[in-house]
N, C-alpha and C positions, 0 to 999 in steps of 0.2 A: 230289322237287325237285332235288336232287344231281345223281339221274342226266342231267335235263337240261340242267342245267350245264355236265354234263363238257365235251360237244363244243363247247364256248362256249369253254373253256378250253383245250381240245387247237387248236382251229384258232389261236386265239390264239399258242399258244406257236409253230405250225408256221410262221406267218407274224411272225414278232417280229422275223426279219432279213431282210425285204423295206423296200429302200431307194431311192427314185427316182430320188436324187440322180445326176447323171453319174458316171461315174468320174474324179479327179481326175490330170492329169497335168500337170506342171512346165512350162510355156509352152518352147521351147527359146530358149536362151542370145541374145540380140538384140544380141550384139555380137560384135567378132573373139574367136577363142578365145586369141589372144596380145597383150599388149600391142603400143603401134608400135616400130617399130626407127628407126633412123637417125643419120645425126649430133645432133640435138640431141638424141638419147637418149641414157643413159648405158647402160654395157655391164652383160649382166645377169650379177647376183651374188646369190650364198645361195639358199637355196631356204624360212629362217627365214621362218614365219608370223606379218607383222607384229601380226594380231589379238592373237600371244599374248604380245606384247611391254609390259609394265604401263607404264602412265605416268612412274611413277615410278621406272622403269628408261632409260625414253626422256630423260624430261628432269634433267639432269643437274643443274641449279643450284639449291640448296637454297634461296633466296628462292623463283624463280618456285613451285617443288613445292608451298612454304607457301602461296601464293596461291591455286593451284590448288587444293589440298586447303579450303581456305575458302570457293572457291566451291564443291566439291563439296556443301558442308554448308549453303552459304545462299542458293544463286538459287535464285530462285522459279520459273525455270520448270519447272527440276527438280523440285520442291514441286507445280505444276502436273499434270508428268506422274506423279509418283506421286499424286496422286489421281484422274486419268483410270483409272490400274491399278485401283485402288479399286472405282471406280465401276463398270469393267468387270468386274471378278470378280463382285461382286454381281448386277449383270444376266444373267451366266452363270448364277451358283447361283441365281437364280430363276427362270431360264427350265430349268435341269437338274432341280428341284423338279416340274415341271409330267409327270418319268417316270414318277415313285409317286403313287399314290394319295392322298389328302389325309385324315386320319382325322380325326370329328367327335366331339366328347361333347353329347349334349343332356339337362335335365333339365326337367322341365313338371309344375307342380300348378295345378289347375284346379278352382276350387269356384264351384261355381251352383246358383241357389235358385229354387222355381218351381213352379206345379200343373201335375197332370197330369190329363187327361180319357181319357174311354174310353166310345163310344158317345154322346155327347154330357151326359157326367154326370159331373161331380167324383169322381174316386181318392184324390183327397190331395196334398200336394204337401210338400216342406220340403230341405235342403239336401242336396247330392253334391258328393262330393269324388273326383278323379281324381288320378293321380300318375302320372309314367314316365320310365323313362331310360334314354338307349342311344346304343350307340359303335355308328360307320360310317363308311361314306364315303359322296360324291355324283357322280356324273355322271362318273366317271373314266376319261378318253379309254383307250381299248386302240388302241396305236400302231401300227396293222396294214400301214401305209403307209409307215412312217417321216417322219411331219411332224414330230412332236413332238422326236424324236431329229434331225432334220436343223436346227431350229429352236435346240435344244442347240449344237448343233454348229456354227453360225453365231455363235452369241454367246460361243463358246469360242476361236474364232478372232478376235475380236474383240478378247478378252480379252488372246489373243498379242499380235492387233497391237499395242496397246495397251503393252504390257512390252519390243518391239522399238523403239517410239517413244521410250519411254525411255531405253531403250538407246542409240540416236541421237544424243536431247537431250545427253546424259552426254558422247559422243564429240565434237560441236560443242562445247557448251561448253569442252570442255578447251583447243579449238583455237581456241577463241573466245577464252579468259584469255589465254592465251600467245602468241599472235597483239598483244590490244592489250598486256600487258605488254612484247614487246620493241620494239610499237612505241612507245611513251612512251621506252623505254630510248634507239632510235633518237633521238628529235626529243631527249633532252637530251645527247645528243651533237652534234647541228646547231646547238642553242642555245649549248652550250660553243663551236662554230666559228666562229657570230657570234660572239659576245663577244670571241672574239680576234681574229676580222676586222677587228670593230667597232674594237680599239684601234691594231692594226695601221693604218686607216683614219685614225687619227687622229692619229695618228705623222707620216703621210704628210702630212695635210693641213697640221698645222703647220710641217713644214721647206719647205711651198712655199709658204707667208704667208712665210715669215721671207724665202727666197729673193726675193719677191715684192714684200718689202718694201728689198729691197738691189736690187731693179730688175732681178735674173737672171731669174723666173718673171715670165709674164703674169698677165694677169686671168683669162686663157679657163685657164690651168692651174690658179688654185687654185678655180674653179669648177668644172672638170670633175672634181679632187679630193674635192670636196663630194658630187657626185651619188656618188661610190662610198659613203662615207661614210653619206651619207643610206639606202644601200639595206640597208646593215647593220644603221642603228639600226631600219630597216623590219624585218626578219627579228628580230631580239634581241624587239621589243617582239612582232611575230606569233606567233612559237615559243614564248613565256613564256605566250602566253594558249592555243597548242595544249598542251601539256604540261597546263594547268590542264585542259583540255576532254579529256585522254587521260587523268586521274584519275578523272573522273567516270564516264567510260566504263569504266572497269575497274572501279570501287565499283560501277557496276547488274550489271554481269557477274556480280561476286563475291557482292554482295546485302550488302555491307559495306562498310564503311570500312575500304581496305588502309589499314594503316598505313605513317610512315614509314621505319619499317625494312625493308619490304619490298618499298619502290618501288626501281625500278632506278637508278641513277643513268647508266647509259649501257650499248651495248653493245658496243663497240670491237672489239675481233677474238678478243674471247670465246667459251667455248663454253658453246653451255647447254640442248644436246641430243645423242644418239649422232654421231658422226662421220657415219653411213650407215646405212640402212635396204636389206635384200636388194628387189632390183625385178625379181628374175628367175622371178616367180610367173608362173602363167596367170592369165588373166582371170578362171577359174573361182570365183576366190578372192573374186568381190565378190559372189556370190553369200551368203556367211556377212554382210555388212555389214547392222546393222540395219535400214537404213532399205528395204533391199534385202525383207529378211525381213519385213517391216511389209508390203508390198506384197505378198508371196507368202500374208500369212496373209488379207490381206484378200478376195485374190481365193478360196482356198478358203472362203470363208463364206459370200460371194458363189454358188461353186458349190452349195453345203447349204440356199442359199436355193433354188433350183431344183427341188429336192426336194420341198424344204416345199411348195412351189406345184405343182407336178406331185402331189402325196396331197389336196391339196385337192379335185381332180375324183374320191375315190372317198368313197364313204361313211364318216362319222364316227360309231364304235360306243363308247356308253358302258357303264360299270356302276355299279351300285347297288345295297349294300348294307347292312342295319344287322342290330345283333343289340341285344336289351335288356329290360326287365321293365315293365309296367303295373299298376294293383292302383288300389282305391277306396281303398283304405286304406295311409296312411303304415308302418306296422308290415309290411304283406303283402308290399312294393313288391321284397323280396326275396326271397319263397318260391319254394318249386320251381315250384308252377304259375303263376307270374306271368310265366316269361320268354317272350320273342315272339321272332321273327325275321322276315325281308324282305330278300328278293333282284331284282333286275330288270335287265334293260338295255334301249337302246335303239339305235336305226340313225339317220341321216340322212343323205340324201341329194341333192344339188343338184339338182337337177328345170332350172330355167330363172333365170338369174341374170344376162341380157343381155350375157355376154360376160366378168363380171367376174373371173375364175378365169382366164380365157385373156389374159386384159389384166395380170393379175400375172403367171402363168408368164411372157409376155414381156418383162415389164418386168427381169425375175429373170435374164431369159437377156441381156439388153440390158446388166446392171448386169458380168454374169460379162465379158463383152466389154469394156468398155470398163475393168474392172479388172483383163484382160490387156495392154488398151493401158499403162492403169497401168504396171504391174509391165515391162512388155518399155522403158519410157520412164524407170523406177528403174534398169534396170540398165543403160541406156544415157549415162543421165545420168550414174550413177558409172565408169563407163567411161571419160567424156571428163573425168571432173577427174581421176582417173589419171592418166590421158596427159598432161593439162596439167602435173600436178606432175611426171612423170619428165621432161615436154621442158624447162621450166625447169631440173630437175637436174643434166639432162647439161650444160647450158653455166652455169649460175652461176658453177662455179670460174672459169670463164674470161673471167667479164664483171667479177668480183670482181679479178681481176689484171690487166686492162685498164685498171679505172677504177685501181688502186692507181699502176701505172706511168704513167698519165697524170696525176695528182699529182705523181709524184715529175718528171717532163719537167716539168710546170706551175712547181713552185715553182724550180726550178732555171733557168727561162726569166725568170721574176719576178726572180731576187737579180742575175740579169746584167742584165735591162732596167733596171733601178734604177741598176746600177754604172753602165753606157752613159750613162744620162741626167746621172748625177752628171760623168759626166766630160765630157758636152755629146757626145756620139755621137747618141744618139737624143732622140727628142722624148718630153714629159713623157705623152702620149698613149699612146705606146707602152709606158712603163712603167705607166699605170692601165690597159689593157688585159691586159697581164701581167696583174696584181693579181686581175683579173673575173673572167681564164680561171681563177686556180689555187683561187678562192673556188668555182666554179661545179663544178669536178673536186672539191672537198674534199666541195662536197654530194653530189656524185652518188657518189661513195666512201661514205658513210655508209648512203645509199639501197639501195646494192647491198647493204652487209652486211645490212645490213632484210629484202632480199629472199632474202637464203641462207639467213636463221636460219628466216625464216616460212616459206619453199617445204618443209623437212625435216618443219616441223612440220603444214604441208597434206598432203605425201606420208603420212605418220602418221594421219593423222585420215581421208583418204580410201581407206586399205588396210584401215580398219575397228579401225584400233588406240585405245584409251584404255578401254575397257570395265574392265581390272582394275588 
């Protein structure tokens, strides 16, 4: 019996790296191999790999860090994605279980009572006892095609994508905290502007009641005093209830309640990230971004599906075997001449199955397709928020000092309109139009800094940085 097993086993082992699957190769790069140039790019510097830049290296302000680090510890959808991990592993290790054989114990005692006859005339009859037990296996695919192992190999790649999603989540989120924490920081700087708008406004509108009332101001000036006034107290009361709704937004982020020591109270011309990030990498570089890698491992699983459905058109051979002892008697169930053995295998083979094998290999091949669309539309997608964050870069300094010096021309246009009117030169119109312009420059000043501190922290988050 051995001997004819052997060749069951030799052709086994000879075919045990025969695999369907295509060969896998790297879709090629689906976007320029350089970032853009130009004026609103900034000029490239470093050659530093933002990925290996920690977080907590990037951001400098020990409030936001605390934040940050808080969310690290309590969103949920972090929480989320590592139980996707979870689940994924497992589904690996039970589909990489299905390599080896599956070993059985069985034990069976059997007593039945009953006559016997012979020739048509009573023998006797009275109880029997049977006993047996035995280790083996059942029906154990030999992976002569490679399904089994390519079916592995799909739920292993799953598993990556799985751990690269998280990865992702990790990296969003950080840019997600710090993102709404400087913009809360923001709007209570806007709020501090009303507020002093507000009394500024108020200032105004009482020396032109008074004027108004000595018969020097009209009516149409201390109404039209009022409308700037009113638009203040409109902003103080709207800002007061964004600020409350920029709270809440940062507590789901974080999955906590910041506290108030570690809400901003503003962020003025603060720092509370590296000065610069090197932008003079290739593109090659967002290949390492997870979300990038998510997309790469899917599609190799994708390919290993291929496989599996390509083995399905040959024969599936199993084996079977057990080894073990039988005996009438409980005491015997151990002796030398009780043990038994049993070997076997089997083939099968799809004969006529309307198609259904070639309706999956294509589905299989249809899925690898379109999860190269995938992946070529991942790294195109990070491609172009690249580019957005470095075209932003290169000009922020200089829309940051545009809006600054047009403040400073604002309020200095504002303290003469005022003199002029005091001294009956211009009209009271002309100095609350002053007033709008240098309110309207004071918000867009604040806005801009909004947009320097978050554009550093998008360029970071989209070079693949925050992982450590």
């Amino acid at each position: 019996m051995h001997r004819r097993l052997l060749p069951l086993f030799l052709i086994t082992t000879m075919l045990a790296g025969c695999d369907l699957a295509p060969h896998y190769q790297r879709p090629a790069l689906a976007a320029p191999s350089s970032f853009p140039q130009g004026p609103a790019y900034p000029a490239a510097a470093g050659t530093q790999d933002v990925a290996a830049i920690g977080w907590k290296a990037f951001f400098t302000d020990e409030k936001l860090r605390q934040v940050i680090a808080l969310g690290l510890a309590n969103n949920r959808d972090l929480r989320i994605a590592a139980a996707n991990i979870l689940q994924a592993r497992a589904q690996y290790r039970a589909q990489r279980a299905d390599l080896f054989p599956t070993v059985d114990a069985n034990a069976a005692a059997t007593v039945s009572h009953g006559n016997s006859t012979s020739s048509g005339s009573s023998t006797g009859g009275g109880t029997r006892h049977s006993y047996s037990a035995d280790i083996g296996i059942s029906a154990f695919e030999l992976d002569l095609f490679g399904r089994v192992r390519n079916l592995t190999k799909a739920a292993q790649e799953t598993y990556f994508a799985s751990q690269a999603g998280a990865d992702a989540t990790r990296i969003s989120l950080i840019a997600e905290i710090a993102s709404a924490w400087l913009t809360m920081g923001s709007d209570q700087d806007q709020l501090a502007l009303s507020k002093q708008t507000l009394t500024a406004y108020q200032q105004t509108v009482g020396i032109t009641r008074a004027q108004f009332d000595k018969g020097i101001a009209s009516e149409l000036d201390v109404q039209q005093a009022e409308t700037n006034l009113q638009d203040a107290r409109y902003d103080v009361a709207q800002l007061t209830t964004q600020i409350a709704q920029d709270q809440n937004a940062l507590n789901l982020l974080v999955g906590t309640t910041v506290t108030a020591d570690l809400l901003p109270s503003g962020i003025g011309t603060g720092d509370f990230t590296m000065a610069d990030l090197p932008a003079g990498l290739d593109s090659t570089i967002l290949l390492k971004r997870p979300d990038v890698l998510q997309s790469e491992d899917l599609l190799k699983g994708y390919n290993a599906d291929i496989g599996a459905a390509r083995a399905a058109f040959f024969p599936t051979i199993s084996l079977t075997a057990a080894a073990g002892t039988a005996s009438t008697a409980l005491t015997g169930l151990f002796t030398g001449g009780a043990w038994t053995w049993s070997a076997g295998g089997s083939a099968t083979q799809t004969i006529f199955d309307f198609g259904k094998n070639l309706a999956n290999l294509r589905y299989a091949q249809a899925s690898k397709q379109a999860a190269v669309a995938t992946y070529e539309k991942a790294v195109q997608t990070a491609f172009r928020e690249v580019s957005d964050a470095l075209a932003m870069r290169g000009t922020i300094g200089e829309q940051v000092g545009a809006r600054s010096d047009k403040v400073d021309a604002a309020s200095k246009a504002a303290t003469l309109s005022l003199a002029r009117y005091k001294s009956g030169i211009d009209s009271f119109l002309t100095t609350l139009d002053a007033q709008r312009t240098l309110y309207i420059a004071q918000q867009a000043l604040v806005t801009s800094r909004l947009q320097r501190e978050t554009n550093l922290v998008t360029l970071y988050s989209t070079l693949g940085g925050g992982l450590t």
